[in-house]
C-alpha positions as CSV (number, residue, x, y, z in Angstrom):
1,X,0.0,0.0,0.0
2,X,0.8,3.2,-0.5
3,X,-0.6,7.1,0.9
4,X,-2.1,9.2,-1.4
5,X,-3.8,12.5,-1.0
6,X,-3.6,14.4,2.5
7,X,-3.3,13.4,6.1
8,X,-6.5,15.2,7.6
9,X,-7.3,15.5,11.0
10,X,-10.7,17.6,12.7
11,X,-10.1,19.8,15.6
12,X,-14.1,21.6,15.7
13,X,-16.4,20.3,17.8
14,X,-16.9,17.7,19.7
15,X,-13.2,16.8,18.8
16,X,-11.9,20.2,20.4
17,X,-12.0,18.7,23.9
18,X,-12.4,15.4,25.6
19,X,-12.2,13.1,22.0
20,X,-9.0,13.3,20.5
21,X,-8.7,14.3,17.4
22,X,-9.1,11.7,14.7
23,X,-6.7,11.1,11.8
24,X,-7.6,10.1,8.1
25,X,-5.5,8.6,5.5
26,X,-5.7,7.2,1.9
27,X,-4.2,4.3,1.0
28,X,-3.7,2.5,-2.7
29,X,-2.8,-0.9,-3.4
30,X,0.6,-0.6,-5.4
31,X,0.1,-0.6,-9.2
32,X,-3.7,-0.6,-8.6
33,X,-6.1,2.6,-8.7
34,X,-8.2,0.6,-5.4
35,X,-7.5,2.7,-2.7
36,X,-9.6,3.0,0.7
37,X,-9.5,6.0,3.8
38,X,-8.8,4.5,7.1
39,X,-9.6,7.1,10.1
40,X,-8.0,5.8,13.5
41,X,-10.0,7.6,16.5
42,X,-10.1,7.3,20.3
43,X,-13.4,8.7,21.9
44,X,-13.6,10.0,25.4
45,X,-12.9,7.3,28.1
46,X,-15.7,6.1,30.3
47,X,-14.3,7.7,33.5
48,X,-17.2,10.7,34.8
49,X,-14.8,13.0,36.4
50,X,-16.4,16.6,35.7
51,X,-19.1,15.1,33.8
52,X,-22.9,16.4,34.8
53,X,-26.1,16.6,33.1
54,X,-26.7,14.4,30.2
55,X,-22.6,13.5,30.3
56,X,-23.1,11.9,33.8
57,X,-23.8,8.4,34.6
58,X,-27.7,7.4,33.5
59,X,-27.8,4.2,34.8
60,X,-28.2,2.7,31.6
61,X,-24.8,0.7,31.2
62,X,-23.2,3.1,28.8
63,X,-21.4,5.6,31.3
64,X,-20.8,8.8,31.6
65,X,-19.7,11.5,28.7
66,X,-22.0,8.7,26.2
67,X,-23.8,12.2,24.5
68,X,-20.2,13.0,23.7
69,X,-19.0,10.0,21.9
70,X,-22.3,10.2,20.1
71,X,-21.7,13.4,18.7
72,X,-18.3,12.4,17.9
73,X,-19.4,9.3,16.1
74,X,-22.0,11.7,14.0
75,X,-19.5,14.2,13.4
76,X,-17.0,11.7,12.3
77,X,-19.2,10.4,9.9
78,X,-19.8,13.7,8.3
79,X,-16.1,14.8,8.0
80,X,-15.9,11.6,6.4
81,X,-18.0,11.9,3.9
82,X,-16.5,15.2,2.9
83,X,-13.8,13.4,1.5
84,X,-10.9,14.8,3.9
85,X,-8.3,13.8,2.1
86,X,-9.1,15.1,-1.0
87,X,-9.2,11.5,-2.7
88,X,-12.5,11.5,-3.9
89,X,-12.4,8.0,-2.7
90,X,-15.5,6.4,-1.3
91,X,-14.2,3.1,1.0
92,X,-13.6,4.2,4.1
93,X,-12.9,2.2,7.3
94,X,-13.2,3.5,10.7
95,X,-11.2,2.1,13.4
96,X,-9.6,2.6,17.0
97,X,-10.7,2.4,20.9
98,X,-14.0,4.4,20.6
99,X,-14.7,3.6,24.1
100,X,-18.3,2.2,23.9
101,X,-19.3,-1.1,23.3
102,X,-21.0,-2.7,20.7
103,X,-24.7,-1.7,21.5
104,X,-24.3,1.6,22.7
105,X,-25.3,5.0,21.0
106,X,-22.2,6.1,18.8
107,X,-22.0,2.8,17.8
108,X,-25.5,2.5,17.0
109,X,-25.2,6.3,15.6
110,X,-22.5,5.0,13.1
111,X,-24.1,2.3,11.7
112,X,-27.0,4.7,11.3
113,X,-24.7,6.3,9.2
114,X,-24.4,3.4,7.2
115,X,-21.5,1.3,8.5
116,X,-20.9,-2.0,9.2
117,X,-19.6,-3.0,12.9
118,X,-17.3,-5.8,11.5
119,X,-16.3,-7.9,15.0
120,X,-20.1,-8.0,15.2
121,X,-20.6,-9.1,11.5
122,X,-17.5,-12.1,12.4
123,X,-18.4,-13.0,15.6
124,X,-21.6,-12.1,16.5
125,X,-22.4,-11.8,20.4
126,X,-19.1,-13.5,21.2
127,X,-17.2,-10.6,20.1
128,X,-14.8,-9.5,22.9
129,X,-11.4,-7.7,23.0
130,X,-11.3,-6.3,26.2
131,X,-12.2,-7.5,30.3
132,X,-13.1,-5.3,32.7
133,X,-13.4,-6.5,36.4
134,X,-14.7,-10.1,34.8
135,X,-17.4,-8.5,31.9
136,X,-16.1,-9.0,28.4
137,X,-16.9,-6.8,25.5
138,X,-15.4,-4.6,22.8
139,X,-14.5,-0.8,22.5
140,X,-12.0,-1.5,20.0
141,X,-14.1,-1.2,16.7
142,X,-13.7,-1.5,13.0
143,X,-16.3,-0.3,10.8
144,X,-16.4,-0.6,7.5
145,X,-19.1,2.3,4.9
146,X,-21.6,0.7,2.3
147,X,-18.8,0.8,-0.1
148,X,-15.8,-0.6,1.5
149,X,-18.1,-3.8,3.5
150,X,-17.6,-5.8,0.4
151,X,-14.4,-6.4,0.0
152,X,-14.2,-7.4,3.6
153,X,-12.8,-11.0,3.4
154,X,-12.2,-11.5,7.0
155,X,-12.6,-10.1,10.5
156,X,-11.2,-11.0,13.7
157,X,-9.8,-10.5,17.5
158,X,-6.2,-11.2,18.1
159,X,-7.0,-12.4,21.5
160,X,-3.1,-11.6,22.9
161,X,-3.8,-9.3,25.8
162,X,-7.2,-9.7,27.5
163,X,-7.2,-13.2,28.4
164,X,-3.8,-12.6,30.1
165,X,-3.2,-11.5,33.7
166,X,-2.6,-8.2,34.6
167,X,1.0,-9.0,36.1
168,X,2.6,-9.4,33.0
169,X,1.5,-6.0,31.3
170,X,4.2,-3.3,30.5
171,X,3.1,-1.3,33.8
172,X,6.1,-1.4,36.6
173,X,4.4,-0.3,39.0
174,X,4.3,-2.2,42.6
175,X,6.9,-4.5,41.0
176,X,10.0,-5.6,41.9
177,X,12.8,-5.2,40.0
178,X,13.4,-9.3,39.7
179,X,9.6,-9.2,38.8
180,X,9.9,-6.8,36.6
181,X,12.8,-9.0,34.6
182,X,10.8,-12.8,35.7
183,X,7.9,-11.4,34.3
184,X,8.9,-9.8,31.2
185,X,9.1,-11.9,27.7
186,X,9.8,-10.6,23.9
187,X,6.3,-11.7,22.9
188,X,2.9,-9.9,21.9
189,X,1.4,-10.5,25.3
190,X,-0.5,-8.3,27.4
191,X,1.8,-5.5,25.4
192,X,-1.4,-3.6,25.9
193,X,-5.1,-4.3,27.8
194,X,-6.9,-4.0,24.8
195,X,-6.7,-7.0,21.7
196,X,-6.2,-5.7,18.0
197,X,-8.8,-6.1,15.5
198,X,-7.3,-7.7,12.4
199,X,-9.4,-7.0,9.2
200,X,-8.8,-8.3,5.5
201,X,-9.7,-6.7,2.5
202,X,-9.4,-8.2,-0.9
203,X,-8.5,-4.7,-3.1
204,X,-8.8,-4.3,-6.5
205,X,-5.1,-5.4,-8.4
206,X,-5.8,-4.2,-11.9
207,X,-5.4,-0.6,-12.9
208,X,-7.9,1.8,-14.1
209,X,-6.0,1.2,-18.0
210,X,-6.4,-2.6,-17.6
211,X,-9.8,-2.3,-16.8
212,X,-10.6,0.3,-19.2
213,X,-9.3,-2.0,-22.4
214,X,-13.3,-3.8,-22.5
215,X,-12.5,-6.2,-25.2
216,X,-9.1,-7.0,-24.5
217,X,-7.0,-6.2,-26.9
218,X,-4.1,-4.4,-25.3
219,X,-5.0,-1.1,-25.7
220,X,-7.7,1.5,-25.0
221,X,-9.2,3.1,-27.8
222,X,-12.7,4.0,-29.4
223,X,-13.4,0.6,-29.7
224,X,-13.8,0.5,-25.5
225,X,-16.2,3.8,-25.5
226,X,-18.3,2.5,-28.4
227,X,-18.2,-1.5,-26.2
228,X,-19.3,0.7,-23.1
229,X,-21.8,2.9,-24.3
230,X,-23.8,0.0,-26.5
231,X,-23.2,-2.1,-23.5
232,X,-25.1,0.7,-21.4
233,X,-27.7,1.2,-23.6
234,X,-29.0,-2.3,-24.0
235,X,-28.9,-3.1,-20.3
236,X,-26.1,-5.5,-20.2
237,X,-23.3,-2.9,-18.5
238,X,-22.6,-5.5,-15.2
239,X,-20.3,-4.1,-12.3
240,X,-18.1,-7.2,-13.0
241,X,-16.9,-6.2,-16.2
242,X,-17.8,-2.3,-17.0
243,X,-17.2,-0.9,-13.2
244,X,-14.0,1.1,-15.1
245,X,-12.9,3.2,-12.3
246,X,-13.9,0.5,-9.6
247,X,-16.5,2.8,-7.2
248,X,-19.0,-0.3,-7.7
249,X,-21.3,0.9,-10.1
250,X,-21.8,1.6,-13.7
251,X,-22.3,5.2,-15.0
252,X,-20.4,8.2,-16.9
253,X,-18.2,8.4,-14.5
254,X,-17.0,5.2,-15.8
255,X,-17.0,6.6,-19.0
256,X,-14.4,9.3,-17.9
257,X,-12.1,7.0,-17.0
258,X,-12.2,5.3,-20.2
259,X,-11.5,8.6,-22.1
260,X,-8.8,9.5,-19.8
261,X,-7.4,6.1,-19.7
262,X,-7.4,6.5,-23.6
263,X,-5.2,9.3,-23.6
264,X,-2.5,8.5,-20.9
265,X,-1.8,5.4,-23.3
């Protein structure tokens, strides 16, 4: 993979205070014009310190400061679709601690939003990645838009640091120094108290040009606009073969990207 447009961050609110700031980034496949935006985020913790009002604990399960990871997960998903990076590309996948689980209003708001909540998709109410006092569950989300859930192949929880005991966690703290060296390995364990989501994607490998040349014949020429636009007007334009510029549907924009394929050969 490699980046492509511009790092982008929001710092309006509610991601002036409390949520940090999330970051956006495109990435391409190498040699391939299939690209996706990944944001990596990390809403306000569950701890109520100053929170009152609405922000304070409701009884409900969800903790306190829930309002404000709902409007975070609202506002993320309209920065998003303002295309922060300057990409114009449509896959995006959302990902990081956003410190509520599962059922809970911003995650509920996102997929409202229209995203999928991928550890849920894999592993249904089993779905963990992190233990607190003895209750398993996930903050630690990826969510995929209508356009990127497709090419998900895969989901799942590396389970390398909840199921392990707090003792051998990179904290030093009330620790002896022979502990500290007894308990220590080079592994992945407990290196944090949170598990990471692994996700697979099967991306796009041929170019805009390769997919541009509709009958094949090593080059992209009139013959390709005259295949595409019969092909369109007799209905038989499928996303398999006529999706040019690989958005997942069929329309002039495809057409666009023929034309412009045609003259960068």
């Amino acid at each position: 993979m490699e980046t492509v447009g511009d790092a982008a961050t929001l710092a309006t609110a509610p991601f002036d205070d409390l949520n940090r700031q999330p970051l956006a980034q495109t990435f391409r496949a190498i040699d391939s014009d299939d690209a996706l935006t990944i944001a990596v985020n990390h809403f306000k913790s569950k701890g109520c310190g100053s929170a009152e009002g609405t922000n304070a604990e409701q009884g409900d399960g969800q903790g306190c400061w829930n309002p404000v990871r709902t409007q975070a997960s609202n506002a993320l998903a309209s920065w998003l679709a303002s295309d922060p990076t300057g990409t114009a590309e449509e896959d995006v996948l959302i990902i990081g601690d956003l410190n509520a689980y599962a059922k809970e209003d911003p995650i509920r708001a996102l997929i409202n939003n229209g995203y999928t909540d991928l550890a849920a998709q894999a592993d249904g109410e089993s779905a963990y990645s992190y233990v607190f006092f003895g209750q398993a569950g996930y903050l630690d989300h990826g969510l995929a838009n209508n356009s990127l859930a497709p090419k998900v192949t895969d989901t799942t929880v590396w389970h390398i640091n909840a199921d392990e005991p707090r003792a051998l966690d990179y904290n030093t703290d009330f620790k002896s120094p022979e502990q500290q060296a007894s308990f220590y390995a080079p592994d992945s364990y407990r290196a944090s108290d949170h598990d990471p989501v692994i996700i697979a994607l099967e991306m796009e490998t041929a170019s805009m040009a390769d997919r541009a040349d509709l009958n094949g014949d090593g080059r992209v020429d009139g013959r390709d606009v005259a295949r595409f636009i019969l092909a369109r007007l007799f209905g038989r334009a499928s996303v398999e073969h006529y999706d040019v510029n690989g958005d997942g549907r069929v329309n002039y924009r495809d057409l666009l990207a023929i034309l412009e394929s045609k003259h960068q050969r």
